[in-house]
N, C-alpha and C positions, 0 to 999 in steps of 0.2 A: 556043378559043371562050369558054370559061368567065371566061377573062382577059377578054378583049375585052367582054364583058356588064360585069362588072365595073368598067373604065373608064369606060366607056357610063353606069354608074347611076352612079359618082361626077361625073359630069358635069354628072349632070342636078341631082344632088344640090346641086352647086357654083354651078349657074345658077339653082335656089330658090332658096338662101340669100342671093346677093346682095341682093334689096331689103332684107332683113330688116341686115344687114351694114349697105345700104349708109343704112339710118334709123337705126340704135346709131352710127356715125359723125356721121351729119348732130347730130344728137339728145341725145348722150349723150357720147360719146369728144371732140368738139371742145369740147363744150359744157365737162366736166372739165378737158382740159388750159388749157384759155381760165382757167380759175377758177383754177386752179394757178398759173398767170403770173401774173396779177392779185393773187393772193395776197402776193405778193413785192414788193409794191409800193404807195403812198401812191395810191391811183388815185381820182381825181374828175372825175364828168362836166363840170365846168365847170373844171377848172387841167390842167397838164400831169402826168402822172405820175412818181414820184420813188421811186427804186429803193431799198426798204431790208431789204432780206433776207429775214429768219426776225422780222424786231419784233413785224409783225402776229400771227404766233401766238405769241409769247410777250406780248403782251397780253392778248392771252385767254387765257392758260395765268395770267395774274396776277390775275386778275377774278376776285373772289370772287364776283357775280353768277352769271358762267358758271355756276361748281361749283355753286351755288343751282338754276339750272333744270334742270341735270342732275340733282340729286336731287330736285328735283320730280318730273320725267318717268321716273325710277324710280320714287318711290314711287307715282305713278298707275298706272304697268303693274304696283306691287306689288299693287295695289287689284284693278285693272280683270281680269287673266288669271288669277288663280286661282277667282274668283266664277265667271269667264264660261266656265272651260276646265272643273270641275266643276257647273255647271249644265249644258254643253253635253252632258258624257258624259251622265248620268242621262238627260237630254230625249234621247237618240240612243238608248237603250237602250228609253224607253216608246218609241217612233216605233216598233223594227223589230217591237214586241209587237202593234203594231195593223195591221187588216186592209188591204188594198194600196188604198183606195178612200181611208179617215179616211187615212191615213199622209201620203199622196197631198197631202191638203190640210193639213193641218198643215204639211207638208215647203212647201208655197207661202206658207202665212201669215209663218212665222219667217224667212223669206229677204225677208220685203218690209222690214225695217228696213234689213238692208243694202242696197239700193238707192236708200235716203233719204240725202237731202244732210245733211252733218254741221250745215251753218246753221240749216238747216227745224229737224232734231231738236235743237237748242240753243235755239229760240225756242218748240218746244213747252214743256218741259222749264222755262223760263225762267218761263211761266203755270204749270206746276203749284209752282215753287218760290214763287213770287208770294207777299209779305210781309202782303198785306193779299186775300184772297180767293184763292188757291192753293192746290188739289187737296193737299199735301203739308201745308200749314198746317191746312187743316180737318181733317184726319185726327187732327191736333196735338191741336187742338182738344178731339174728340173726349173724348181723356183728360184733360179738365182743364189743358192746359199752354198758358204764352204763345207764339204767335206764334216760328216760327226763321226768322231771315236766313239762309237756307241759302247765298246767295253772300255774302254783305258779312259772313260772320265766317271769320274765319280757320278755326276749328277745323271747318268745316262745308264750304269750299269747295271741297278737291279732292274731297272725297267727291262732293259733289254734282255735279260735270260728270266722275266715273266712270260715275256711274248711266244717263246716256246711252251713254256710250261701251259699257257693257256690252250694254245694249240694243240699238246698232247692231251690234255682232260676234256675236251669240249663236249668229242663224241659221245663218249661215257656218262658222262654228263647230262647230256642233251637226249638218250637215248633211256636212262635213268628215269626223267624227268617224265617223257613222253612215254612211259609205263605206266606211269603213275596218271597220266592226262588219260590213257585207254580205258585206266580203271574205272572212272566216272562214268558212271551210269548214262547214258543219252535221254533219260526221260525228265531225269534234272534241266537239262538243259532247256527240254520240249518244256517243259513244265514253266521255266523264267521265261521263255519266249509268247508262251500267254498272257503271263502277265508285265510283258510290256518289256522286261527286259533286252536293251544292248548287249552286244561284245565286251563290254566295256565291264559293265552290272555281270553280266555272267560271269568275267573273269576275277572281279573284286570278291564276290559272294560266294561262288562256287567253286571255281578253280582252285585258287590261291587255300582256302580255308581246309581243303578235301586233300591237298598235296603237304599237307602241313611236317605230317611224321617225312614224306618224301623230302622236301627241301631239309630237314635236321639230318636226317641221311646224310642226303649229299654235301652239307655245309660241315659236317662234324667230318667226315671222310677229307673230302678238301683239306679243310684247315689244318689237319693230323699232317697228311699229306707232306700240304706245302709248307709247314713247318719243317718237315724231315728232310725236307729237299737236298738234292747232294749232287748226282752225276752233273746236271746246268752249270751249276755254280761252278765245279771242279774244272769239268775240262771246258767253259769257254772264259773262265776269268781267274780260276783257282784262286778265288775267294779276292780277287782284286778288284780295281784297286784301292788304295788304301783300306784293305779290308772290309770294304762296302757290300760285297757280296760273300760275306763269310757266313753261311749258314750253322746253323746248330753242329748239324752230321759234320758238316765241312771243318769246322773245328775242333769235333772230336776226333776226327780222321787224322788232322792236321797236327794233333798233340800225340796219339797213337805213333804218324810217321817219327815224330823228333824225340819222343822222350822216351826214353830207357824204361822205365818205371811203370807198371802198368796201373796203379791205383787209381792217380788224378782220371787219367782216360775211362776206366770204367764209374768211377764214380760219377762222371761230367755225362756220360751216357746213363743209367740209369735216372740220375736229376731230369734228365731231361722226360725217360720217360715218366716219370711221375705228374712233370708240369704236363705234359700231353694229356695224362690221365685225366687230370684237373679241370683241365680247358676243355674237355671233352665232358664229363663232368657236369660243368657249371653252364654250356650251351645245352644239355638235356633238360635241366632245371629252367632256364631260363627260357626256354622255347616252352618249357611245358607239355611236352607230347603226349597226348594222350593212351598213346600204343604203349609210353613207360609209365604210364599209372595204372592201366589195366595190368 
């Protein structure tokens, strides 16, 4: 009988899963292997295609540009995840300190950036940077100093389209984090406060150690992320200047608009997803989760 149940739910099980199956096929798996072929190949929508191996990625493997936007879109997620994943904890920790009513809305306010399109917040962001009457410059002001090109200098531009990007992940982030602070038992807590422990001891020991799989979460998620970064970059600097905010996406974009030839382009986009794979990868190994060794 038990058997027969048994069958019976992996059936049902098996007849859910299809559309889901059969949308990662339509969507996803054809759409991959399609770009794999392609990749192997001199491919243009207007000549015939022309079989030439492994060229296309060792193009890109020879492009010092490539390696340029790849360390851009490191150094922006070096930027953007650490501001955003320690503002998050702190702001997750005041949250669960207030009564279920204020919590309530707060927890509504800081989710509404993420909901905002990366454009919209690039053109707000774009008026406060504003060189000549911008929120950001009057402030300048303020203390006496001239006027910053926050996008049109080098030394100022990835910062300046992190500060959105920070913006837009915070709430998620912060709301992420403070799922994961609910989950902790209360008795844990009662329990260090007998024996003597601070805020301090509770956070070091308990906190921190219990949120472990959660912070790989959100640091692996982040880093993917702001790696891939593209709308910011695009429309408030379009990878300027002198290339300084040329992200990975942005440059594969960027070679997609100019070049005729679709190989280099898909091959430069799959590379990339691979080093994502990696990096993703090699943060699960080195954090050590215990959720991925169970």
């Amino acid at each position: 009988m038990n058997n027969t149940l048994k069958k019976n739910d992996m059936k049902t099980a098996y007849i859910m899963l299809l559309p889901i199956v059969g949308l990662l096929t339509v969507f996803v798996v054809i759409p991959l292997l399609y770009a794999i072929f392609v990749s192997f190949y001199q491919w243009s929508f207007y000549q015939d295609s022309i079989f030439v191996g492994f060229s296309n990625y060792l193009l890109v493997l020879k492009d010092q540009a490539f390696y340029k936007a790849m360390w851009t879109g490191i150094k922006f997620a070096l930027i953007v995840i650490p501001i955003q994943f320690v503002a998050a904890f702190l702001f997750a920790h005041l949250i669960k300190n207030l009564t279920a009513k204020v919590g309530g809305f707060v927890k509504t306010s800081i989710y509404i950036p993420h909901v905002i399109s990366g454009v919209v917040a690039s053109i707000v962001f774009m008026f406060i940077y504003n060189y000549n009457g911008g929120l950001a410059n009057y402030i300048v002001s303020l203390f006496g100093s001239e006027p910053i090109p926050f996008l049109a200098d080098v030394k100022y531009a990835l910062g300046s389209i992190s500060l959105p990007a920070i913006w837009l992940g915070f709430g998620f982030t912060t709301l992420i984090i403070l799922a994961g602070i609910n989950d902790i038992p209360d008795s844990y807590y009662e329990a260090a406060e007998i024996d003597g422990a601070n805020t301090f001891h509770k956070m070091i020991f308990i906190t921190l150690p219990l949120l472990k799989n959660v912070f790989l979460y959100v640091i692996v998620v982040g880093l993917t992320g702001a790696i891939q970064q593209f709308d910011l970059a695009y429309v408030m600097t379009n990878g300027g200047p002198l290339n300084s905010t040329m992200t990975p996406n942005l440059f594969i974009y960027t070679h997609f608009k100019n070049d005729p030839y679709m190989g280099y382009t898909i091959s430069a986009a799959l590379l990339l997803f691979v080093i994502i794979g990696v990096i993703s990868a090699l943060m699960f190994r080195l954090i050590n989760s215990k959720q991925v060794e169970d």
